[in-house]
PDB file of N, H, CA, C and O in Angstrom:
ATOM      1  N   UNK A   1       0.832  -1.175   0.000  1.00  0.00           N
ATOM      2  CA  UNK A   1       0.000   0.000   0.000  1.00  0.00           C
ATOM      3  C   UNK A   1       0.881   1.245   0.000  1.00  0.00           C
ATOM      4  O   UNK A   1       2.052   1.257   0.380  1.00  0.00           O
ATOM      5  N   UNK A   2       0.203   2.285  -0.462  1.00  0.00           N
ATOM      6  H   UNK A   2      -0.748   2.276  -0.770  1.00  0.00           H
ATOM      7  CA  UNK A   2       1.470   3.277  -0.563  1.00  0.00           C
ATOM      8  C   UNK A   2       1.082   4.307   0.372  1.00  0.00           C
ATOM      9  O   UNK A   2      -0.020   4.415   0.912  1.00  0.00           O
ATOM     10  N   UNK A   3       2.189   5.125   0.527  1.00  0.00           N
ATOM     11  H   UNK A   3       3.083   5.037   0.089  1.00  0.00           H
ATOM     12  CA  UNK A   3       1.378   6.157   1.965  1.00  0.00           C
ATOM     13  C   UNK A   3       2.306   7.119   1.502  1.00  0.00           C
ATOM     14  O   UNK A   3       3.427   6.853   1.068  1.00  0.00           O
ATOM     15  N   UNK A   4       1.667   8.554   1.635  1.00  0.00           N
ATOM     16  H   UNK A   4       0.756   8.769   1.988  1.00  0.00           H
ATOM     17  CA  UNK A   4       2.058   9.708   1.002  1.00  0.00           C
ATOM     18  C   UNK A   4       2.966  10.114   2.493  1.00  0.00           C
ATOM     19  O   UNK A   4       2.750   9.710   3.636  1.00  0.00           O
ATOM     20  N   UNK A   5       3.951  10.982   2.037  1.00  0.00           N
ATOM     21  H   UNK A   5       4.126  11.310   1.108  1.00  0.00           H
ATOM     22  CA  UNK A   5       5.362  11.254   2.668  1.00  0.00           C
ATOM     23  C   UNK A   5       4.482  11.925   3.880  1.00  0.00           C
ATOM     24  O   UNK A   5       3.289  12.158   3.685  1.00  0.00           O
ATOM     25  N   UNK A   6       5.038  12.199   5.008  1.00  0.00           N
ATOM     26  H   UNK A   6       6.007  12.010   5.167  1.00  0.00           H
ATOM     27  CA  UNK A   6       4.786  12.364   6.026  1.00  0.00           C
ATOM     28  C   UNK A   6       4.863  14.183   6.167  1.00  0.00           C
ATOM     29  O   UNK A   6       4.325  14.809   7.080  1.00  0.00           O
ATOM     30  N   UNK A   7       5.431  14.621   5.362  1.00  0.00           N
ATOM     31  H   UNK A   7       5.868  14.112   4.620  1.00  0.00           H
ATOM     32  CA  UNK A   7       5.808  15.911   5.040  1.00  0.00           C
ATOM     33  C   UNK A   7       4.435  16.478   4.495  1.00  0.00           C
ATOM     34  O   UNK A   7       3.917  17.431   5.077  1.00  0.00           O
ATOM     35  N   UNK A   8       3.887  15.950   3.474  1.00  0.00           N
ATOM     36  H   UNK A   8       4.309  15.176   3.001  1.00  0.00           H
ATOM     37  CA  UNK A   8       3.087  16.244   2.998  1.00  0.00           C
ATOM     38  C   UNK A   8       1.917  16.119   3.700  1.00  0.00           C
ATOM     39  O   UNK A   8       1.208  17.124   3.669  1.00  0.00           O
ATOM     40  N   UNK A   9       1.552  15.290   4.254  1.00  0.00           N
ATOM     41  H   UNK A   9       2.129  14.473   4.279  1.00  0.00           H
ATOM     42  CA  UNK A   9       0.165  15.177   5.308  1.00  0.00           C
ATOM     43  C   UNK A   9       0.249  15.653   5.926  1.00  0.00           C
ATOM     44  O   UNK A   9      -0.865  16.021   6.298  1.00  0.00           O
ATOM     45  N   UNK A  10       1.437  16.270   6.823  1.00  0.00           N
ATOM     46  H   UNK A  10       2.342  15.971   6.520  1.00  0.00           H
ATOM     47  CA  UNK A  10       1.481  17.265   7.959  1.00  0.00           C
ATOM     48  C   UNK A  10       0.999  18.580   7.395  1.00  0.00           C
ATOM     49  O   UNK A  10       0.167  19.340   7.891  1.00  0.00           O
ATOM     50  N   UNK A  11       1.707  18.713   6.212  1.00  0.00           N
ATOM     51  H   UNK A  11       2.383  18.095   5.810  1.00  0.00           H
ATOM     52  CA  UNK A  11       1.061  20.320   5.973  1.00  0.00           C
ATOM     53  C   UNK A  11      -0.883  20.329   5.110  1.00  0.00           C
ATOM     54  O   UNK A  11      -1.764  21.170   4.932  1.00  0.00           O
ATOM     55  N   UNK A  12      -0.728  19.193   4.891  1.00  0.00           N
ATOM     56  H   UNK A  12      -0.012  18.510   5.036  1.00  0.00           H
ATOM     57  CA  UNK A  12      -2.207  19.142   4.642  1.00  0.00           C
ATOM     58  C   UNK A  12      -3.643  19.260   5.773  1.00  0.00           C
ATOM     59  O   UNK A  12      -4.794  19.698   5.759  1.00  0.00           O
ATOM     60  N   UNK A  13      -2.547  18.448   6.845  1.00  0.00           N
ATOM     61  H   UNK A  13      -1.613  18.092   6.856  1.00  0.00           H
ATOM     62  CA  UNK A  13      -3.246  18.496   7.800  1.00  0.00           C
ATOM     63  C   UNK A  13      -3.865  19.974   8.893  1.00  0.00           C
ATOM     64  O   UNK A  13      -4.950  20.273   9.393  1.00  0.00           O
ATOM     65  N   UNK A  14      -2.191  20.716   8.862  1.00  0.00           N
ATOM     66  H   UNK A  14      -1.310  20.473   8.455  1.00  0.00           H
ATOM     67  CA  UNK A  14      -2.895  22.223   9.102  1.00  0.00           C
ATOM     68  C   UNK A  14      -3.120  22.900   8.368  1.00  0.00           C
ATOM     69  O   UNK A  14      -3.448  23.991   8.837  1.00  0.00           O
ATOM     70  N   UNK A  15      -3.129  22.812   6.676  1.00  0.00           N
ATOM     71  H   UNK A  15      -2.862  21.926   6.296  1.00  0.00           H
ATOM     72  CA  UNK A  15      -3.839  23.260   6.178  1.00  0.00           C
ATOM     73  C   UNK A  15      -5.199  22.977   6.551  1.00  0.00           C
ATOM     74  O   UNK A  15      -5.451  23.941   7.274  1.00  0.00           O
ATOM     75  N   UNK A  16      -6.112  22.351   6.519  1.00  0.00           N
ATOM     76  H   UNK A  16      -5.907  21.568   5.931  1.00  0.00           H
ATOM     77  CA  UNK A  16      -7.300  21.912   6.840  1.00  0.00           C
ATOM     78  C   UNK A  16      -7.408  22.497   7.771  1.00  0.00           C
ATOM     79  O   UNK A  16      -8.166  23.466   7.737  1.00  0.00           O
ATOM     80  N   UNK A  17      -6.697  22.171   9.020  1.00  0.00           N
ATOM     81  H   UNK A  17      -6.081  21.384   9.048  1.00  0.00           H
ATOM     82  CA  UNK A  17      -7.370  22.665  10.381  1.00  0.00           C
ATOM     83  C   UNK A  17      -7.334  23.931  10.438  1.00  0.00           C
ATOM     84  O   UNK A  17      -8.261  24.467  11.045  1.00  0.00           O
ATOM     85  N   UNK A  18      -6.161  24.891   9.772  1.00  0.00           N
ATOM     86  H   UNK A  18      -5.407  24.456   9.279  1.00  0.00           H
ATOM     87  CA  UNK A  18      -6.686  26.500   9.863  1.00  0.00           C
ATOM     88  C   UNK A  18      -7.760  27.012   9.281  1.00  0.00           C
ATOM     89  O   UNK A  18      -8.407  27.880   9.866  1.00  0.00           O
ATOM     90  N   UNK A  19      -8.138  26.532   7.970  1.00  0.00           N
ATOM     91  H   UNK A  19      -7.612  25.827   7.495  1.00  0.00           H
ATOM     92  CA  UNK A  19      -9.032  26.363   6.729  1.00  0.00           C
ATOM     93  C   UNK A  19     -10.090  26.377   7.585  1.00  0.00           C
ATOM     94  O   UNK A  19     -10.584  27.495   7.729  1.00  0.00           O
ATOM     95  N   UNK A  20     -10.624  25.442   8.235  1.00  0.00           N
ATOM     96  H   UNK A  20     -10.223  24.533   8.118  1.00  0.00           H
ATOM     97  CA  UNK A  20     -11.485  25.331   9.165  1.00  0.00           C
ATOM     98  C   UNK A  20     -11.502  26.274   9.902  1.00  0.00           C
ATOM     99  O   UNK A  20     -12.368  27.137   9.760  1.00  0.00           O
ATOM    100  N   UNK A  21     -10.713  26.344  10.715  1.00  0.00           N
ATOM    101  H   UNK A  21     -10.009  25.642  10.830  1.00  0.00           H
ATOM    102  CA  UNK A  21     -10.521  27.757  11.868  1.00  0.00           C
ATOM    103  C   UNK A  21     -11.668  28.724  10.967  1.00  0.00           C
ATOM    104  O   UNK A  21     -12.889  28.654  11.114  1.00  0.00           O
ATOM    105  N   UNK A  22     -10.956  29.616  10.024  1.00  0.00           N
ATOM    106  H   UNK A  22      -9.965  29.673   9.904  1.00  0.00           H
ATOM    107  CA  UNK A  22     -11.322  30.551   9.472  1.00  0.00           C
ATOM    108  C   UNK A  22     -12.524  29.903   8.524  1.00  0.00           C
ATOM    109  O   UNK A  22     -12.741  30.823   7.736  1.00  0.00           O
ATOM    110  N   UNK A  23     -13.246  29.028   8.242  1.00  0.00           N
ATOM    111  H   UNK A  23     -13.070  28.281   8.882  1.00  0.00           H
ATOM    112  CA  UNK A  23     -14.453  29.317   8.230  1.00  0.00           C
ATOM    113  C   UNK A  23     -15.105  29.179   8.858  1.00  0.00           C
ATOM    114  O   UNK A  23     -16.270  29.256   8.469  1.00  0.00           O
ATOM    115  N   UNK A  24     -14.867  28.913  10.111  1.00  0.00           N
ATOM    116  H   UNK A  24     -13.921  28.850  10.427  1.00  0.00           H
ATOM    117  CA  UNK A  24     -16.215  28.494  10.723  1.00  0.00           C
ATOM    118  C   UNK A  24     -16.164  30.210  11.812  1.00  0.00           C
ATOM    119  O   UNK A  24     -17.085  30.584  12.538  1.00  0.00           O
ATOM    120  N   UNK A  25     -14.668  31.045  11.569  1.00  0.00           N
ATOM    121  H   UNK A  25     -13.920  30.742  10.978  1.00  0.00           H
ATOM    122  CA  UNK A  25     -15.490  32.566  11.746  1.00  0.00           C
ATOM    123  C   UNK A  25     -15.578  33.497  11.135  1.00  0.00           C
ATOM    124  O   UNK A  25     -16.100  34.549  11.507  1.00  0.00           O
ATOM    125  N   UNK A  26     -14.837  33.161   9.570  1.00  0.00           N
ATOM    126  H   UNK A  26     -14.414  32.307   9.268  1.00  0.00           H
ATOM    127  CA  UNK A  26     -15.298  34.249   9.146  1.00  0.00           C
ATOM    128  C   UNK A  26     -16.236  33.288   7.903  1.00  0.00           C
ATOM    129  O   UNK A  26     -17.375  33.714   8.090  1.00  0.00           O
ATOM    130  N   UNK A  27     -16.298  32.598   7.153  1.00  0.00           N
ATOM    131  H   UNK A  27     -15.372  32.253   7.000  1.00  0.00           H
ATOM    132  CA  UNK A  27     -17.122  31.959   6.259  1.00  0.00           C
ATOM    133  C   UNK A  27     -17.177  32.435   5.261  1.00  0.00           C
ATOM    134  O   UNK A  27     -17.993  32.130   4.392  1.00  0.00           O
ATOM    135  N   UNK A  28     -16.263  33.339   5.168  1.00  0.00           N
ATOM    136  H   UNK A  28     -15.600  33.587   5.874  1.00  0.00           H
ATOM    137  CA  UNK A  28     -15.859  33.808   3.255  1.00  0.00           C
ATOM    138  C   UNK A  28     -15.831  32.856   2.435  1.00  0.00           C
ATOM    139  O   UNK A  28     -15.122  31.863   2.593  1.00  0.00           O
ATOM    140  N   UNK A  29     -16.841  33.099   1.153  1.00  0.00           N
ATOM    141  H   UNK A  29     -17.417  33.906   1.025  1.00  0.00           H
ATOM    142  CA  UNK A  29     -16.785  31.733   0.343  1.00  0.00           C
ATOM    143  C   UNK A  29     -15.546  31.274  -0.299  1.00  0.00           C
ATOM    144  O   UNK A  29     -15.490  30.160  -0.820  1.00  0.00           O
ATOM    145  N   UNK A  30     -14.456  32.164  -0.282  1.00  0.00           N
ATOM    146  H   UNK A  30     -14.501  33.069   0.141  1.00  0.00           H
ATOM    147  CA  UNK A  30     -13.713  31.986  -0.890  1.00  0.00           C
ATOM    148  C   UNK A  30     -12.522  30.756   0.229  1.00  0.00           C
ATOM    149  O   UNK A  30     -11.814  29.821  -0.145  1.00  0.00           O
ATOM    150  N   UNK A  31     -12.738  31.268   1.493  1.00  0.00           N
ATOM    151  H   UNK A  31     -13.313  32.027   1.796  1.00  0.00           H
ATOM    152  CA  UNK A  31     -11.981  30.295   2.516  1.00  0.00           C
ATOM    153  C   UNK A  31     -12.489  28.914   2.563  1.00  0.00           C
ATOM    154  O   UNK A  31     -11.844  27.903   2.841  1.00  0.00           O
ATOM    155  N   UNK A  32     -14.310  29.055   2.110  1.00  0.00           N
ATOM    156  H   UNK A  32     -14.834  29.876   1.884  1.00  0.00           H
ATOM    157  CA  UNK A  32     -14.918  27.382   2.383  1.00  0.00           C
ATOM    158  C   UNK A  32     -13.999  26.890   1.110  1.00  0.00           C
ATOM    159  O   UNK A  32     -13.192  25.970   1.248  1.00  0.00           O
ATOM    160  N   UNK A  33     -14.190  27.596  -0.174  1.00  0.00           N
ATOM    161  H   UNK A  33     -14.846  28.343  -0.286  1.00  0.00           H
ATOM    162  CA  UNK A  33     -13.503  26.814  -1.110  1.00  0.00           C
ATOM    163  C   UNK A  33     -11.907  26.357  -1.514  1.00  0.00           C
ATOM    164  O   UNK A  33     -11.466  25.756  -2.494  1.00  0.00           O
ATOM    165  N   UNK A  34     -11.265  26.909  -0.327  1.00  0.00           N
ATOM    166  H   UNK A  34     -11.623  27.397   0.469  1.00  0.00           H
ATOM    167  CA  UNK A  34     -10.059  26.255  -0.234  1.00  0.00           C
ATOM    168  C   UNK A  34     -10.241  25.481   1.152  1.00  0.00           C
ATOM    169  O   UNK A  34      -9.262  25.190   1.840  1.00  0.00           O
ATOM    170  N   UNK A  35     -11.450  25.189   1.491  1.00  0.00           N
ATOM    171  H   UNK A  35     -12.244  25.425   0.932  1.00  0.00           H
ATOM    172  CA  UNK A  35     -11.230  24.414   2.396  1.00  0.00           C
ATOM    173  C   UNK A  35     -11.732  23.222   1.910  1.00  0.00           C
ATOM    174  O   UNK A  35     -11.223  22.216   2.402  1.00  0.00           O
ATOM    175  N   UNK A  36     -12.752  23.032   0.923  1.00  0.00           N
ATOM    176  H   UNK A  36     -13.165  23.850   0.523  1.00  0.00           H
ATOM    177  CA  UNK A  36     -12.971  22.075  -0.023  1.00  0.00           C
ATOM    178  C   UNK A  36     -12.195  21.313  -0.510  1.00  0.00           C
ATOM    179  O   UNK A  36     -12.139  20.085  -0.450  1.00  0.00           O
ATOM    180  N   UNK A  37     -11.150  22.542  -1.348  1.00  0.00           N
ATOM    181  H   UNK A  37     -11.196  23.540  -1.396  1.00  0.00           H
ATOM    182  CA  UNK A  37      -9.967  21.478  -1.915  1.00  0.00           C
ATOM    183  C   UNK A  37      -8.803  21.049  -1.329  1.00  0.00           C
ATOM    184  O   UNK A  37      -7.901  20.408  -1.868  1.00  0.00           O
ATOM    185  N   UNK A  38      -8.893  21.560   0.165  1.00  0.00           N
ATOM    186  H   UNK A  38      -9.626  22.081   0.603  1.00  0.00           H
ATOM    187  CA  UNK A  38      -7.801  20.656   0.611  1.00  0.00           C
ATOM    188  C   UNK A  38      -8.761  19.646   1.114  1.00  0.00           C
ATOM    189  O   UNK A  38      -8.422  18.629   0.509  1.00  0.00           O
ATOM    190  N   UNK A  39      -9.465  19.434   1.647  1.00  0.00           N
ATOM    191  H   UNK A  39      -9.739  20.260   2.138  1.00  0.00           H
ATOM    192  CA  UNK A  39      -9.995  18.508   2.121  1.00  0.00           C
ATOM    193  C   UNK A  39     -10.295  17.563   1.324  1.00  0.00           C
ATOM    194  O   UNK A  39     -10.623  16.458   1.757  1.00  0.00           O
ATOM    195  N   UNK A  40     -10.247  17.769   0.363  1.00  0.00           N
ATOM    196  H   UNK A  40      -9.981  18.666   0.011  1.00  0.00           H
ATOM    197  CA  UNK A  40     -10.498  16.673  -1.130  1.00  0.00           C
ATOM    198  C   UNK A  40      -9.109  15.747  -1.582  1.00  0.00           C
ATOM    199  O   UNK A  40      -8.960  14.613  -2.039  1.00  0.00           O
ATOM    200  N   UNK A  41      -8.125  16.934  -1.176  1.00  0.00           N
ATOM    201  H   UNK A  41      -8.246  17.855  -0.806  1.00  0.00           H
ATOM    202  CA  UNK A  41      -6.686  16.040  -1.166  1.00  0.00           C
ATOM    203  C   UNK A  41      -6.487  15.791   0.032  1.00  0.00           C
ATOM    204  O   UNK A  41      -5.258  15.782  -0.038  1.00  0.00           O
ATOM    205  N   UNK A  42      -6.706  15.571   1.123  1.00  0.00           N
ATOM    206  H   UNK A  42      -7.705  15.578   1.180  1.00  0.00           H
ATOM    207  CA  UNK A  42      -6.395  15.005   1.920  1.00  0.00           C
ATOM    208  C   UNK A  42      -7.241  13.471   2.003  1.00  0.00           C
ATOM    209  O   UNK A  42      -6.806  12.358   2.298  1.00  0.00           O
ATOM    210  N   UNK A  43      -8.411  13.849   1.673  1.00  0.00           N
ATOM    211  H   UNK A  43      -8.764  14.753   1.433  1.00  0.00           H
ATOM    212  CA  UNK A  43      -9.410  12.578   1.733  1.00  0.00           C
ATOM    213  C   UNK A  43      -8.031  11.603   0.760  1.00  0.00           C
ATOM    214  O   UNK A  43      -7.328  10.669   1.147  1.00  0.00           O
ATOM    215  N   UNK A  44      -8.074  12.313  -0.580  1.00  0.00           N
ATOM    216  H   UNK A  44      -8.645  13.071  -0.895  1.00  0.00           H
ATOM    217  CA  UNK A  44      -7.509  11.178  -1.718  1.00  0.00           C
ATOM    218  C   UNK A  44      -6.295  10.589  -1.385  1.00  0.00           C
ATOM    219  O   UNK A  44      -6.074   9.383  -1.503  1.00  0.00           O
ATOM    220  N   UNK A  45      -5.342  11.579  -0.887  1.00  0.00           N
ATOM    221  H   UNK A  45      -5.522  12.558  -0.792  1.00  0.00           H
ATOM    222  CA  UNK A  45      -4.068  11.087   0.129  1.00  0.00           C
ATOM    223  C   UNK A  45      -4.117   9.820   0.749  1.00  0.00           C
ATOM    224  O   UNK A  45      -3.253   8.952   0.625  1.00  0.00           O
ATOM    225  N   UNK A  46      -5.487   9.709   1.640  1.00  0.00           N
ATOM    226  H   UNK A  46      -6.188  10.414   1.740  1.00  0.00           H
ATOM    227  CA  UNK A  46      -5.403   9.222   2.654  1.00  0.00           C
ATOM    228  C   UNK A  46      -6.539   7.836   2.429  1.00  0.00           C
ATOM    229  O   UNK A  46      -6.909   7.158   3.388  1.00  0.00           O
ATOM    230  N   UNK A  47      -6.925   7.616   1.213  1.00  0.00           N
ATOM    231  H   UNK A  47      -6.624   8.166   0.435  1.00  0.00           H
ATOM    232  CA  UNK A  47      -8.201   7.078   0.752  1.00  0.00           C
ATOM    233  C   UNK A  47      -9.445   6.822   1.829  1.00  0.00           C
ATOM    234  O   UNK A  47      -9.972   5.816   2.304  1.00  0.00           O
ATOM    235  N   UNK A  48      -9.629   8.190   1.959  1.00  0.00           N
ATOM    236  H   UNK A  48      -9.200   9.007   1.573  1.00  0.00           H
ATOM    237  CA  UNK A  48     -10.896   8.340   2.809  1.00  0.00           C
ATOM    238  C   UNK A  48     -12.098   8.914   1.894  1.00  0.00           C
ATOM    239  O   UNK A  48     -12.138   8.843   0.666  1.00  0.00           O
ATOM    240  N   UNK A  49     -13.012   9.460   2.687  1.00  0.00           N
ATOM    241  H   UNK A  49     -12.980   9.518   3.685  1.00  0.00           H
ATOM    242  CA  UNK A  49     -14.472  10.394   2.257  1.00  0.00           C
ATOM    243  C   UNK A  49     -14.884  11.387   3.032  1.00  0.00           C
ATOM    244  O   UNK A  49     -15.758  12.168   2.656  1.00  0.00           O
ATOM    245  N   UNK A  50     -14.357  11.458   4.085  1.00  0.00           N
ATOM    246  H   UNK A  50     -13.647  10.823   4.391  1.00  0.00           H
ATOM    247  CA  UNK A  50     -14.735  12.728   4.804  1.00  0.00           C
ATOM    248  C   UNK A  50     -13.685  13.358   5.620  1.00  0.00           C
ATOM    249  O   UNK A  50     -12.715  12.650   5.888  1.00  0.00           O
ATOM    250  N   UNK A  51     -13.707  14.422   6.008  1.00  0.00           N
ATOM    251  H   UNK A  51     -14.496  14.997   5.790  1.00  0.00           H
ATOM    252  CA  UNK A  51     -12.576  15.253   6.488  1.00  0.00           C
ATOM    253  C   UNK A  51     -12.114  14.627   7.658  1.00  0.00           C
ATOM    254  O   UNK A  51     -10.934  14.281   7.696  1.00  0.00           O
ATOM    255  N   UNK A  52     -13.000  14.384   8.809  1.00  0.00           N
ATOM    256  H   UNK A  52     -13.959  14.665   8.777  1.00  0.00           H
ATOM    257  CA  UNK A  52     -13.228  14.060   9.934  1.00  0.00           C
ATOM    258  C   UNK A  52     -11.937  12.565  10.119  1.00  0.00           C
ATOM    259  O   UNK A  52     -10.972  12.554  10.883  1.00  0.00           O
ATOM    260  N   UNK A  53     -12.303  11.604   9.283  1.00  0.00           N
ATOM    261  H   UNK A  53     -13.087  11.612   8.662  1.00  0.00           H
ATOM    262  CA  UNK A  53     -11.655  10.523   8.997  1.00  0.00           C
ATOM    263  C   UNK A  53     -10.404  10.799   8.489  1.00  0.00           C
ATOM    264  O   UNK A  53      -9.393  10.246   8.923  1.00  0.00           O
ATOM    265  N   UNK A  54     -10.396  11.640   7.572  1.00  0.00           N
ATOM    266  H   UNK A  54     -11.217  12.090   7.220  1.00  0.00           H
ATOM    267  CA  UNK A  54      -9.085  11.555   6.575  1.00  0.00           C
ATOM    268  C   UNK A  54      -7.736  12.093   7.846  1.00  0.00           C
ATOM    269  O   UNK A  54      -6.556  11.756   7.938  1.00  0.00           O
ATOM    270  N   UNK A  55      -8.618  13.081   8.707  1.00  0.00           N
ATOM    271  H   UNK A  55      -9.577  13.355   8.633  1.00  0.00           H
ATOM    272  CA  UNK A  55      -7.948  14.093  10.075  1.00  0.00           C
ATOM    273  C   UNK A  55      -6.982  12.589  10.262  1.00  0.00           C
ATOM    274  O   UNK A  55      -5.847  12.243   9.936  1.00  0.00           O
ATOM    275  N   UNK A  56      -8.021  12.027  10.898  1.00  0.00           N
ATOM    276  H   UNK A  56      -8.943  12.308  11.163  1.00  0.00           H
ATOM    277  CA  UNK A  56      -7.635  10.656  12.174  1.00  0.00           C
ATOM    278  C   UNK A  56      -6.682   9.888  11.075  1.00  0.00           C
ATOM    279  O   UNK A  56      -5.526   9.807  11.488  1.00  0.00           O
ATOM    280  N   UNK A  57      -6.840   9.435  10.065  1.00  0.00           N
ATOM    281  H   UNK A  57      -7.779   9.501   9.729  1.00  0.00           H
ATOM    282  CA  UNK A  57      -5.951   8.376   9.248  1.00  0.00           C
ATOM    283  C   UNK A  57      -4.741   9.247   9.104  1.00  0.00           C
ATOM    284  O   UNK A  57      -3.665   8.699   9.348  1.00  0.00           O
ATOM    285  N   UNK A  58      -4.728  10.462   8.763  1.00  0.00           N
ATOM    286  H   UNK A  58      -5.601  10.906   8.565  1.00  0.00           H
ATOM    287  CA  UNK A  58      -3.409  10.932   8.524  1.00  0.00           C
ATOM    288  C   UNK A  58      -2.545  11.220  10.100  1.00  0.00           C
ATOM    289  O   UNK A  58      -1.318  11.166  10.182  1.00  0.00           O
ATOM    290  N   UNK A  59      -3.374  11.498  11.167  1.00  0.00           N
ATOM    291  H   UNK A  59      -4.371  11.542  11.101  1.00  0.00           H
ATOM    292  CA  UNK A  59      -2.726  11.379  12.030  1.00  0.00           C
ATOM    293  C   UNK A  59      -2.092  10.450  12.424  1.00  0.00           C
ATOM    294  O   UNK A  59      -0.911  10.642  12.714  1.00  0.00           O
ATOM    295  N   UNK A  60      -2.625   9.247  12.552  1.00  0.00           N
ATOM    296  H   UNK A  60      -3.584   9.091  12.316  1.00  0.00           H
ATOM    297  CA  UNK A  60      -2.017   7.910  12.569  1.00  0.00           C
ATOM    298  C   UNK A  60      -0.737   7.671  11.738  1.00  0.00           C
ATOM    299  O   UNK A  60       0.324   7.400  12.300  1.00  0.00           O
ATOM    300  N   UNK A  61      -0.838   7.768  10.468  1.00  0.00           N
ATOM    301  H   UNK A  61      -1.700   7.988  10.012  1.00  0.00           H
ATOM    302  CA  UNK A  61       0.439   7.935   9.395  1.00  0.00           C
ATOM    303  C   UNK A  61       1.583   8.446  10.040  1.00  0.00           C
ATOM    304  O   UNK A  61       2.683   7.918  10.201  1.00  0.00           O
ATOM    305  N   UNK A  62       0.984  10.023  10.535  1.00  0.00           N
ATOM    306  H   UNK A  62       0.090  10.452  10.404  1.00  0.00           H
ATOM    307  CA  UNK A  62       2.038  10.524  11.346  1.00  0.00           C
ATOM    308  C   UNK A  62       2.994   9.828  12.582  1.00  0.00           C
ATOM    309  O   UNK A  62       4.129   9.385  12.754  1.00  0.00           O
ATOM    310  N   UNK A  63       1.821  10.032  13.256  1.00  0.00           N
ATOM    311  H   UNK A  63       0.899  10.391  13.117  1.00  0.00           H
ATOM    312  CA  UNK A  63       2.253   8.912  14.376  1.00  0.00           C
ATOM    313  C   UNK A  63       3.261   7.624  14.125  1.00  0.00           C
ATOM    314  O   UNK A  63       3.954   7.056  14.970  1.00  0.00           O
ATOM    315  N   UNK A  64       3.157   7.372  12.917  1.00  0.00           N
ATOM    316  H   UNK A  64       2.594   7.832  12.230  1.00  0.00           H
ATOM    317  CA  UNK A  64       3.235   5.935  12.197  1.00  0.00           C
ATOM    318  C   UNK A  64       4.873   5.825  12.325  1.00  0.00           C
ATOM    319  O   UNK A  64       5.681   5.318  13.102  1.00  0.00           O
ATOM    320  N   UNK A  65       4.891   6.605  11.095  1.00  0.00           N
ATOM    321  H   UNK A  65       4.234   7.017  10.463  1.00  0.00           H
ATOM    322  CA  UNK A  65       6.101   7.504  10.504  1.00  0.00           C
ATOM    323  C   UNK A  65       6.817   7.786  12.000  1.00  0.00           C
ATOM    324  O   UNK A  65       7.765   7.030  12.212  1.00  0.00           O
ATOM    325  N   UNK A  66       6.482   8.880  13.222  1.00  0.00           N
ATOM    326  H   UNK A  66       5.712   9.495  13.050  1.00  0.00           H
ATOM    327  CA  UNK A  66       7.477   9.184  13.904  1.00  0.00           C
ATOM    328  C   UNK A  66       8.118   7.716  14.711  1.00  0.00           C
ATOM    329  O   UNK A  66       9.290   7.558  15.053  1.00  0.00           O
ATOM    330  N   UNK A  67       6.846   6.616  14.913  1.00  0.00           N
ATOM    331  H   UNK A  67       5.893   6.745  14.636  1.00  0.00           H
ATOM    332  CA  UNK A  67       7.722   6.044  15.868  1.00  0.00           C
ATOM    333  C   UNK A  67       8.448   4.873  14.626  1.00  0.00           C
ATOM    334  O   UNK A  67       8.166   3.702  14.880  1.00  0.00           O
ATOM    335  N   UNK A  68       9.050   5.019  13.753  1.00  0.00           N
ATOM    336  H   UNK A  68       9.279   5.970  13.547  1.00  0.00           H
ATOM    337  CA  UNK A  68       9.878   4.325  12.587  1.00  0.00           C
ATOM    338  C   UNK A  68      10.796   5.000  12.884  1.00  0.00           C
ATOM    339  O   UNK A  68      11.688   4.320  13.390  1.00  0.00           O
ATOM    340  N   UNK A  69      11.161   6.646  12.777  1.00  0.00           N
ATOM    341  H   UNK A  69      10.437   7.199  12.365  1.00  0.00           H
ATOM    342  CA  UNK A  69      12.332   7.678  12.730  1.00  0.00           C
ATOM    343  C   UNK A  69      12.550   7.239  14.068  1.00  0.00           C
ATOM    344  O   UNK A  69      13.214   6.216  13.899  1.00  0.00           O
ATOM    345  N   UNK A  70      12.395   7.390  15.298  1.00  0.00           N
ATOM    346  H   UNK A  70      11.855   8.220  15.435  1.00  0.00           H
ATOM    347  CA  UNK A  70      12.501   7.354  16.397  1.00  0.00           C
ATOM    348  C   UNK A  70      12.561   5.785  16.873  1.00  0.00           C
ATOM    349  O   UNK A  70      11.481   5.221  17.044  1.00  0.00           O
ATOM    350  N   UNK A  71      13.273   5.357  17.002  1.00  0.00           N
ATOM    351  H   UNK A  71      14.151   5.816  16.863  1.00  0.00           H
ATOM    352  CA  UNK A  71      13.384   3.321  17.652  1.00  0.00           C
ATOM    353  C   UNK A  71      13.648   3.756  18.714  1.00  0.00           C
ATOM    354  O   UNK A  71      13.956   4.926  18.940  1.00  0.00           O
ATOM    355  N   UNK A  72      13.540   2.627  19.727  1.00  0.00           N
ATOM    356  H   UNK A  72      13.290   1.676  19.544  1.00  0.00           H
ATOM    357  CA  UNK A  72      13.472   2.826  21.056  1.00  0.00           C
ATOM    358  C   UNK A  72      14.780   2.631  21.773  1.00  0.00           C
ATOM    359  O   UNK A  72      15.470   1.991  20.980  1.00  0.00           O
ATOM    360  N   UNK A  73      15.320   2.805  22.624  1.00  0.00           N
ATOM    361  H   UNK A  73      14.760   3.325  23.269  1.00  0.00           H
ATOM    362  CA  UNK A  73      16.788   2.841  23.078  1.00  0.00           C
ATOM    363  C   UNK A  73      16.383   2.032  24.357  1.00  0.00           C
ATOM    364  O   UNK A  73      15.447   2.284  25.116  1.00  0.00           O
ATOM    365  N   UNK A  74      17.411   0.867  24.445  1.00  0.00           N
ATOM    366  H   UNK A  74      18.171   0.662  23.829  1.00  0.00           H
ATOM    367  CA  UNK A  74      17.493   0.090  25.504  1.00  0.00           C
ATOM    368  C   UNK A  74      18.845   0.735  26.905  1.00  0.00           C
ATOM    369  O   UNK A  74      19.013   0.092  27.942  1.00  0.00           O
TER     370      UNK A  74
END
């Protein structure tokens, strides 16, 4: 299975979550619609369907990814 670089989901990921931030106070259509399309690449990234999910799967990735870089020291 392939899993998109860890670099890249991180910044997708706060992309989204600021994206969010700012629409849900200011709701400029122009902010929902970049919040659309990241959320559309993050879903596809992550082969999800909704934001909510794609959040949690890419976090995990993350997670995934750090404890690979990081091994444990005896």
């Amino acid at each position: 299975m392939l899993r998109p670089h860890p670099s890249l989901l991180r910044e997708l990921v706060e992309r989204c979550e600021t994206l969010r931030q700012r629409a849900a106070s200011s709701g400029s259509e122009k902010t929902k619609r970049q919040l659309e399309d990241a959320s559309y690449t993050l879903c596809v990234v992550t082969g999800t369907r909704q934001l909510d999910t794609a959040l949690y799967v890419a976090r995990q990735h993350l997670a995934d990814a750090m404890r690979r870089e990081q091994p444990l020291h005896r």
